[in-house]
N, C-alpha and C positions, 0 to 999 in steps of 0.2 A: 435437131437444131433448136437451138435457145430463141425464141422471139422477145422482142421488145415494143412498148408501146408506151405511148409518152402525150399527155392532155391532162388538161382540166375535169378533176374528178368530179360527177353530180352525184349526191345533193351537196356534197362538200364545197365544191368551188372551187376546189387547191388544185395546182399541179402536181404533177406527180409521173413519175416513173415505175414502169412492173417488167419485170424479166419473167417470161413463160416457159420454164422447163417443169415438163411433165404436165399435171393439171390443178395445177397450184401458180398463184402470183403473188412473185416476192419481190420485195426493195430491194437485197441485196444484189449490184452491180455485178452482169456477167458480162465479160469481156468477149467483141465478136460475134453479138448479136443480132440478129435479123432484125431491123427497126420497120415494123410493118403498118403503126400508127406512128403517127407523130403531129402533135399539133389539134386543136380543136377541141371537143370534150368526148370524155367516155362515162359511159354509164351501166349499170350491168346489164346482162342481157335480159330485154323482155322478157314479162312473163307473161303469162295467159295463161291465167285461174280458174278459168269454165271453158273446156272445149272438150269435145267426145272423138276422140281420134277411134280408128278399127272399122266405122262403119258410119253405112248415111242415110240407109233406110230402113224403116222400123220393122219387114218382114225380110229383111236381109241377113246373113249369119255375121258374124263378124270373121273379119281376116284380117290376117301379118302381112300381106299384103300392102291391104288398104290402111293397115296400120301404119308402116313405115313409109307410106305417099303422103298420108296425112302430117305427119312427124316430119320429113323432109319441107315440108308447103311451110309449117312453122319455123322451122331453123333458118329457110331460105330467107325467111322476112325477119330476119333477126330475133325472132323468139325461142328464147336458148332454154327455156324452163316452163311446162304447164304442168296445169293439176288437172287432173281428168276426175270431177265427182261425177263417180256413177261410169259403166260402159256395158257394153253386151257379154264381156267376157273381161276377166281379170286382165291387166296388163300383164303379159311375157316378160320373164325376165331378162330377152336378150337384149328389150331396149334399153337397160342399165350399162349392158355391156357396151355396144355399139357408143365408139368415142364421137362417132359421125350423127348424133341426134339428140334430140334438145333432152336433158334431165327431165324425168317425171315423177309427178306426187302424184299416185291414184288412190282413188276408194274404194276398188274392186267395182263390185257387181250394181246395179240401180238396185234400191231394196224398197218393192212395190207390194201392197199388201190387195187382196181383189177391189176390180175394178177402179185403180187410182195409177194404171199404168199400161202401156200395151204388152199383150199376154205372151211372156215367154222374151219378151225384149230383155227385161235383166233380170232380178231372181226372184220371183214368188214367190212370196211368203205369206202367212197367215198372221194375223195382228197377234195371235196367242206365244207364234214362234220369231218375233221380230228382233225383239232383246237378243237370241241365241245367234241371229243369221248377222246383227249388228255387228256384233262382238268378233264372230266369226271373220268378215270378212273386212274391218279393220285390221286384223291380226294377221290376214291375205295381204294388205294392199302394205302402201304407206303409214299405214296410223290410223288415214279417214276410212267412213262407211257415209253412203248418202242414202236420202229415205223421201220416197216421195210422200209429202205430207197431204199434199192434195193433189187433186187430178181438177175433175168440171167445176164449171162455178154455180152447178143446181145439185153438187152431189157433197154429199160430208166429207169434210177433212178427218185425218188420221186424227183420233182422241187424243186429249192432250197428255191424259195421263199415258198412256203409250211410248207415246211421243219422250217423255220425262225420263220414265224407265229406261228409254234407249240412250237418251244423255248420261244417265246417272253410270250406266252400265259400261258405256265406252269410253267415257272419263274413267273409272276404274282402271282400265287393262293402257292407260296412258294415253287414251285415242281420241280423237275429234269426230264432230257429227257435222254435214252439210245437210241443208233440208230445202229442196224443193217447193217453195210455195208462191202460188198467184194468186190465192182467194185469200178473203180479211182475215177467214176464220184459220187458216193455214197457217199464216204468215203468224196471230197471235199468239195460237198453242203452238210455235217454233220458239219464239222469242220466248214466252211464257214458261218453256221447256229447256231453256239457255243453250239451243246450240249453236254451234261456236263459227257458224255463216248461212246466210239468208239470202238463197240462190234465188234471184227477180223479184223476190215482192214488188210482184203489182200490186196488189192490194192494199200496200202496209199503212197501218193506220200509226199516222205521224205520232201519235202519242205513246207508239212504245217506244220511239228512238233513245230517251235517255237510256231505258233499263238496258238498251242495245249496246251503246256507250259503254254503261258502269259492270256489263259482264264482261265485253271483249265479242260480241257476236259482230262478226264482220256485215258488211251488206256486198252484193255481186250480185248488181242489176242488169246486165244483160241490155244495157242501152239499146244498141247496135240490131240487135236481132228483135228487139220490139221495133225498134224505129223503122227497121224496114220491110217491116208489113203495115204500119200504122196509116198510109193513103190507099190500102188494099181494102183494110175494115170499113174507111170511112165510107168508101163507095161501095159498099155492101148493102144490100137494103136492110132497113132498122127489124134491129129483133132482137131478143134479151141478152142473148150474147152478143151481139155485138157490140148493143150499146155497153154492156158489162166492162168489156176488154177497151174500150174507148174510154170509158170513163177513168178504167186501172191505170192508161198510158198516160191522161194528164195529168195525175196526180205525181207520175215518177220520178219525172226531173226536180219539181218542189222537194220532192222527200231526198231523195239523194242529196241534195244543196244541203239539206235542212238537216240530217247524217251527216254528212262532213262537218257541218257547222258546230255539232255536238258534241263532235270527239271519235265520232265511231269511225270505225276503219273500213273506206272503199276502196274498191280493188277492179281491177278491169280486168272484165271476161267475154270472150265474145259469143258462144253459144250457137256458132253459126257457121256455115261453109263458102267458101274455101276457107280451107284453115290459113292462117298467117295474118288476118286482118284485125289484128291489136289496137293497131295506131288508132282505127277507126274508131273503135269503144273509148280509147281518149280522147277524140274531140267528142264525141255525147259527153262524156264527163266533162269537156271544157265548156261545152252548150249548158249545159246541168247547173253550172257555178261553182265548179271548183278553176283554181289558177292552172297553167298551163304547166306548172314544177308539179304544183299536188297530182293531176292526172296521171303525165309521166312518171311520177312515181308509180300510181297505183299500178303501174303497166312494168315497173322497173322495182329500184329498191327497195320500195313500200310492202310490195307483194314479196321478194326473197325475203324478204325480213319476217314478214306474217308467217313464210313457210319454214322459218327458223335457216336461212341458208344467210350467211354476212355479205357484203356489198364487195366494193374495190379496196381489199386491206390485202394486205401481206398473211398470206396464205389459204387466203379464201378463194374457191374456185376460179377457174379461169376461164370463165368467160363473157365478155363483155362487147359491147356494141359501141362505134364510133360514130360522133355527130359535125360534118365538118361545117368550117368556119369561115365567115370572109370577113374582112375589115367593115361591109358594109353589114352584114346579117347579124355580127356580134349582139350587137345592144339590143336588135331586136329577138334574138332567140331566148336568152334569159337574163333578161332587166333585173336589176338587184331584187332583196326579196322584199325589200319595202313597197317594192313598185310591182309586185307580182303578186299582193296580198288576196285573198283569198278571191274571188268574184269573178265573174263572167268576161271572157276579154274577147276582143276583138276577131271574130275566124279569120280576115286574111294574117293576122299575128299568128294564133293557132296552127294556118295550115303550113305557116311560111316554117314555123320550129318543126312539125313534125316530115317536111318538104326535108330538111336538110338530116334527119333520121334515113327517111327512106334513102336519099342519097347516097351513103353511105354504101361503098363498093367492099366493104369485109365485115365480120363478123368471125371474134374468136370465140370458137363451140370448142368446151371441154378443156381437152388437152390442148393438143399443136396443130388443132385442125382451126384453117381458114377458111372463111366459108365466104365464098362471092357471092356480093349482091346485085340489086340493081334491076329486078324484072320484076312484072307481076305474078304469084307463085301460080302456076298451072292450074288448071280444072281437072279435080278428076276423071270427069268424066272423057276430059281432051286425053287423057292418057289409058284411061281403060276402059273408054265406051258406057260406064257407068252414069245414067244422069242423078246430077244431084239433085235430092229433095233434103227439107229442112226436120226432121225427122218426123214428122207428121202429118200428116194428112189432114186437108182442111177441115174434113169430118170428123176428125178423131180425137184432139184432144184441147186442152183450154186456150193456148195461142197458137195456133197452128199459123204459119207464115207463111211468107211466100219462097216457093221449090228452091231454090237457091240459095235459101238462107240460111243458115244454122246447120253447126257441124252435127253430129249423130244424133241421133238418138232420140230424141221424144221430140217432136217436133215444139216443142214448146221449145223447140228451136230445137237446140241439142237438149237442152235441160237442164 
């Protein structure tokens, strides 16, 4: 059956009409179609750029299991598209196949060199064979490889030169590099080594933001999953980590604002578990100071677009999310762009635009699948007895959060 869906395109603004046969959306009129949107705005479907789907605990193996519960918990909340840098095992090809779950960009394997990751969580490598294992397993994944640049904030970040070579090497074979950093010296020789996203800089020193800008190195701060261990730290008693990662957290939201404000491209990732909680990491972005269009983008068109996938046009994938409308919440959801300009707006505005997202009773994933919404997405642990932790263990690695927070993988949330 042909569906139809009919709103005001974002960030366009225009109406518009799409006929959904197969997994494509076209303008051209099919006669006798299922009209399953109608009215209000569409925008494409969410994305989430930093989550660790397969697993939740760092001495856990990974599973297709808990891969396809995590995957499910995303699509349910309208996120129709993540990137996964880094996971415990390559992504399976059958979630390509599966019309029923959100598209994914991976970067195969975590690529940990000693001591800058938990041992045997993704793939150990030696700094001499990092280039080899990069290459490799961009050439596995989607395109990306990720690397953790640094680990503790009293231990050395991965050399910069290192670092470079592996940029140089997976730009060769067509590929991109994500790099893991929360210390100064991490975040520098990432930037300083141009790859092409800078997953949390805590650390970043506001003064590389232009050269961040004038390459195209994205930032994906992981708001959500710092902010919600950030009254755990405070109440910790003072010691050099803690004051470290306290000091990394107020610097964040300045630099993110002060990143946007420059040109560079942020994106929302939440790094944290239960999977589906996007929206969340757009309000820290709306807290942070960017407008409540720009966040939503980085969660929507901003991010397909970063991942090379086109918006709501005629023949571009079909899947897209609906935002409904009242006469009264109009004006207030998205105020012209004059009046939407860049800066901090009000949270009950924020919550009231991203209140009438979640609302939203469908979601078209892929093809011709409609995906009901409306609930909050399950715990895994409510369905498999598994309890969630944030991938880390508060002893173990640089931000370690609290147990519930952050999808897989290094508890630096997920990663």
């Amino acid at each position: 059956m042909v569906l139809q869906v009919r709103g005001i395109v974002l960030p366009e603004r225009e109406e518009r009409s799409f006929w959904i046969d197969g997994d494509r959306l076209r303008t051209e009129p099919v006669p006798d179609a299922d009209v399953v949107v109608e009215g209000g705005w569409l925008l494409p479907g969410l994305v989430d750029v930093h989550t660790h789907p397969g697993t939740e605990v760092h001495d856990a193996p990974f599973s297709d299991e808990m891969l396809r519960l995590h995957l499910t918990d995303h699509r349910d909340a309208g996120v129709l598209l993540v990137r996964t840098p880094g996971s415990a095992a390559r992504i399976p090809d059958w979630v390509d196949e599966d019309p029923q779950l959100p598209r994914v960009r991976s970067a195969g394997r975590w690529l940990a060199t000693p001591g800058r990751f938990f041992p045997g969580l993704g793939r150990d490598v030696s700094e001499e064979d990092l280039v080899h294992a990069a290459v490799e397993e961009a050439k596995a994944s989607s395109g990306w490889c990720k690397v953790i640049a640094d680990w503790r904030h009293d231990e050395p970040a991965l050399p910069r030169d290192i670092l470079s070579a592996v940029v140089q090497a997976v730009h060769a074979i067509g590929g991109r590099v994500a790099a893991h950093c929360q210390t100064a010296d991490g975040s520098l020789n990432a930037v300083r080594a141009g790859v092409d996203s800078l997953e949390h800089g805590m650390h970043l020193d506001p003064g590389l933001i232009d050269q961040m800008a004038s390459q195209d190195t994205a930032f994906v701060p992981t708001l959500s999953a710092f902010g919600a261990g950030a009254d755990r730290r405070r109440a910790e008693e003072p010691s050099a980590r803690r004051d470290w990662w306290l000091a990394g957290w107020e610097a964040m939201l300045p630099n993110v604002r002060a990143a946007h404000e420059a040109g560079v491209t942020v994106l929302a990732g939440t790094d944290r578990f239960p999977c589906g909680t996007v929206t969340s990491e757009v309000e820290w972005l709306v807290r942070a100071g960017l407008s409540a269009e720009a966040a939503l983008g980085a969660a929507s068109w901003s991010a397909r677009s970063w991942l090379g996938l086109p918006g709501l046009v005629d023949g571009g994938p079909a899947t897209l999310s609906p935002m409904t409308r009242t006469r009264r919440s109009t004006a207030r959801l998205w105020p012209t762009r004059a009046a939407s300009s860049c800066g901090a707006e009000s949270s009950p505005d924020t919550r009231r635009r991203l209140s009438a997202l979640r609302r939203s009773r469908i979601d078209v994933c892929r093809s011709r699948t409609v995906v009901k919404r409306g609930h909050q997405p399950a715990t895994t642990a409510a369905r498999t007895g598994v309890r969630l932790r944030s991938g880390i263990p508060a002893q173990a690695g640089p931000t370690a959060q609290e147990p519930a927070s952050r999808c897989p993988r290094t508890d630096r949330r997920q990663s």
